[in-house]
N, C-alpha and C positions, 0 to 999 in steps of 0.2 A: 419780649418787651425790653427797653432801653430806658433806663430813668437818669440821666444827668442831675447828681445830686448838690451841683455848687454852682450856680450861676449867675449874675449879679443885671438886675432890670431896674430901666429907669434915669436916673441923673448921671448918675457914675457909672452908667454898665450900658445897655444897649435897648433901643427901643421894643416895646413890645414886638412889629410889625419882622425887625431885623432878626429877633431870636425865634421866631416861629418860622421864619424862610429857611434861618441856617438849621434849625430840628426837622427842619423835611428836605434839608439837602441828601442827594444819597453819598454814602460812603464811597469812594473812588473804587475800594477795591471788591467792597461786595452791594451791587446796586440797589437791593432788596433792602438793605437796612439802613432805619431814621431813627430819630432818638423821638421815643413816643410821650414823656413825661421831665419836666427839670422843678427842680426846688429854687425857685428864686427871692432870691432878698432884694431889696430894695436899692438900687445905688450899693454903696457904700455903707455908713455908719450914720448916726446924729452925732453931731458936736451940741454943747450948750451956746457956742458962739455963732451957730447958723441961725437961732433964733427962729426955729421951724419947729411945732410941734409934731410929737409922735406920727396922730394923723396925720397933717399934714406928710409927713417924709413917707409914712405908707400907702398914702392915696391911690398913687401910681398902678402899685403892688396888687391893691386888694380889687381896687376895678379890672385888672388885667388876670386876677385870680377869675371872678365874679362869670368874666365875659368868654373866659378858655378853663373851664373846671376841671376837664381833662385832660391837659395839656399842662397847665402852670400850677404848683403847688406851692405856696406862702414862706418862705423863711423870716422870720422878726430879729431886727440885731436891737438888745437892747444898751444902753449904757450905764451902769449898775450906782453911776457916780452924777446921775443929773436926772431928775425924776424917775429912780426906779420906778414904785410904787403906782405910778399915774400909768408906765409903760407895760407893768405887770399885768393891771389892771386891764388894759387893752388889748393886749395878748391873749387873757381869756376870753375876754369877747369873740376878739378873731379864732381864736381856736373853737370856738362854740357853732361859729358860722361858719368851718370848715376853711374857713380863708388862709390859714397856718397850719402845720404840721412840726414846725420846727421853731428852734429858737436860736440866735447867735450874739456871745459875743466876744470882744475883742480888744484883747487884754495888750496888747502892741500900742492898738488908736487910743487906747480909751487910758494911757495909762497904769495899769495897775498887774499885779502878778496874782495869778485865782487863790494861790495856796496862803496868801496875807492876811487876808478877809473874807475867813468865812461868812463870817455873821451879814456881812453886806449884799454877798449873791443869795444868802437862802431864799429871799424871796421870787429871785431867776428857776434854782429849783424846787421851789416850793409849785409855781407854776409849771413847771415842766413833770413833776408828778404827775399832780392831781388834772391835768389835760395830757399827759401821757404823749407830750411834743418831743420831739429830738430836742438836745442840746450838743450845739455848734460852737466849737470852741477855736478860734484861731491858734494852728501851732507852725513853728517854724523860726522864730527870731526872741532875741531877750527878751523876757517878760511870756514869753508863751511857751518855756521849754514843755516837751511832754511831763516829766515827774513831775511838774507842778501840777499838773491833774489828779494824779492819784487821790489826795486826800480828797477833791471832791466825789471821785467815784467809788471810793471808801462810807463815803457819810451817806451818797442818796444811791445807795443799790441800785433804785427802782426807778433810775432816771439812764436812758443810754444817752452817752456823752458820745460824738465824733470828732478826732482828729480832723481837723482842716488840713489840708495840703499832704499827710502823710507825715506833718512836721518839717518839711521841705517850704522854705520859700528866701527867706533871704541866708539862713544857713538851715542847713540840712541836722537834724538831728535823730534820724531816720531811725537807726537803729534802738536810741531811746525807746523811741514809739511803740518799736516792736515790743520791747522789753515788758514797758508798761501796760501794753494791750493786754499781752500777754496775761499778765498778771489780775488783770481786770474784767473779768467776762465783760461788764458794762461800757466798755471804750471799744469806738469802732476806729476806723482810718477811711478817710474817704481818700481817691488819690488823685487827687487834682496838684498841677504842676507834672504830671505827666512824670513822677520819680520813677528813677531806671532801679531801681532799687524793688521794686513791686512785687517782682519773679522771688526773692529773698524771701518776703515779709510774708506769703500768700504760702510758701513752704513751710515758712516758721508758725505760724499761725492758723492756717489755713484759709479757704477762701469765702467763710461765714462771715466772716470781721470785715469786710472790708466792701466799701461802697465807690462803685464810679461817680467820678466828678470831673470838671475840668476848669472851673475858676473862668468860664466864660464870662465874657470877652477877652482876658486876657492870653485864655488859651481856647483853641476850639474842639468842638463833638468829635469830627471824624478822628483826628489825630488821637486823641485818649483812649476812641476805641480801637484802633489799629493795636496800641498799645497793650489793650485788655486780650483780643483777640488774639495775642500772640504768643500770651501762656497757653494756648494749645498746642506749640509745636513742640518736637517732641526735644527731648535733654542733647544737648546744653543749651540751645538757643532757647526754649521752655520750659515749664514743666510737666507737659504732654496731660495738662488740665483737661478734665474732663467737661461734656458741655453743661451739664447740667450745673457744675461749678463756675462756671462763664458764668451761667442764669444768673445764680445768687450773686455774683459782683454787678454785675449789669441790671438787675432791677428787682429781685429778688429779698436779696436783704433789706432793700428800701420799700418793698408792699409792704415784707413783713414790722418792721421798724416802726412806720408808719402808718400802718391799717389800713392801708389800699385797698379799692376794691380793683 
């Protein structure tokens, strides 16, 4: 099984109809293999100045959950600085109707640096506890270094936080990440942006932490797996990964993450 863990549906990302053609596109190099499951968010983000509620902005999301249960899995990006509370709120919901699995947010669009304001996201993990959601955390650019997570994965043990992008997207701070994971059984790396750096992190770490992604649309399925498939080859172009270790990057650690059946 193949779980694409970061794909963006809807206004800012790509229609329902477009991401279930290209998850059953076959891989160029092995025909047999499609991507069976992705975690999608919604477009983008909420601003306060789009003047869309919650619902509204998840509409899209939760009917396209609703109508492909086994195919599309919910990600929620909240914004910690414009009705949290209201958005928390709905998140349980959705997590209650299985329409969510995860939570995101996004400390770049939104603003703010996580390690500032604790007291302001506890209600992000306070939710992501007690529904036992991912939290999704944009890293890669100022305001989302990785060591700014620590303290959060310090305070809620019992919440697993994932690296967005590997910490790669407008600057690389790749190696942080590792450091940090490292230190953190509770932070994952998901590795979208397609970082050539992966073969490193997956030595350093191993290949439990770490979750496929690909930041779909802006990058595509077969290409990230090409990339995943190719820590099998043997040293120095790989690390002559084993496959059962493929499994867990490829959809493994996201049943277990997420309670997949």
């Amino acid at each position: 099984m193949i779980i694409d863990s970061h794909v963006h549906l809807g206004e800012y990302g790509v229609t329902l109809d477009l991401l279930l053609n290209h998850m059953n596109e076959p891989l160029a190099l092995a025909p047999q293999v499609r991507c069976d499951k992705v975690v999608a968010q919604n477009g983008m983000v909420r601003n306060p100045e789009e003047n869309k509620s919650y619902e509204d902005q998840m509409a899209y999301l939760a009917t396209s959950v609703r109508s492909n249960p086994d195919r599309i899995i919910g990600m929620m990006t909240i914004n910690p600085y414009d009705n949290c509370q209201t958005a928390v709120a709905l998140a349980g919901k959705y997590a209650q109707q299985n329409i969510i699995k995860a939570l995101k947010i996004h400390p770049k669009i939104h603003n703010f640096r996580v390690d500032e304001d604790l007291k302001r996201l506890a209600p992000i993990l306070e939710c992501a506890s007690k529904h036992k959601l991912l939290l999704h955390i944009h890293t890669g650019d100022p305001f989302s270094e990785p060591s700014r997570i620590e303290p959060l994965a310090e305070s809620y043990r019992d919440v697993n936080i994932v690296m967005c992008h590997m910490a790669t997207q407008m600057i690389s701070y790749t190696p942080e990440a590792f450091v940090t994971a490292k230190h953190n059984p509770n932070i994952y790396l998901e590795i979208g942006f397609h970082e050539r750096r992966l073969r490193e992190g997956v030595r350093m770490i191993g290949a439990d932490r770490f979750l496929f992604a690909t930041d779909t649309p802006i990058n595509d399925i077969a290409t990230g797996l090409v990339l995943v498939y190719s820590l099998a080859n043997k040293p120095p172009f790989g690390l002559g990964l084993a496959s059962g270790d493929l499994e867990k990057i490829l959809s493994l650690n996201a049943i277990r993450l997420m309670n997949l059946k």
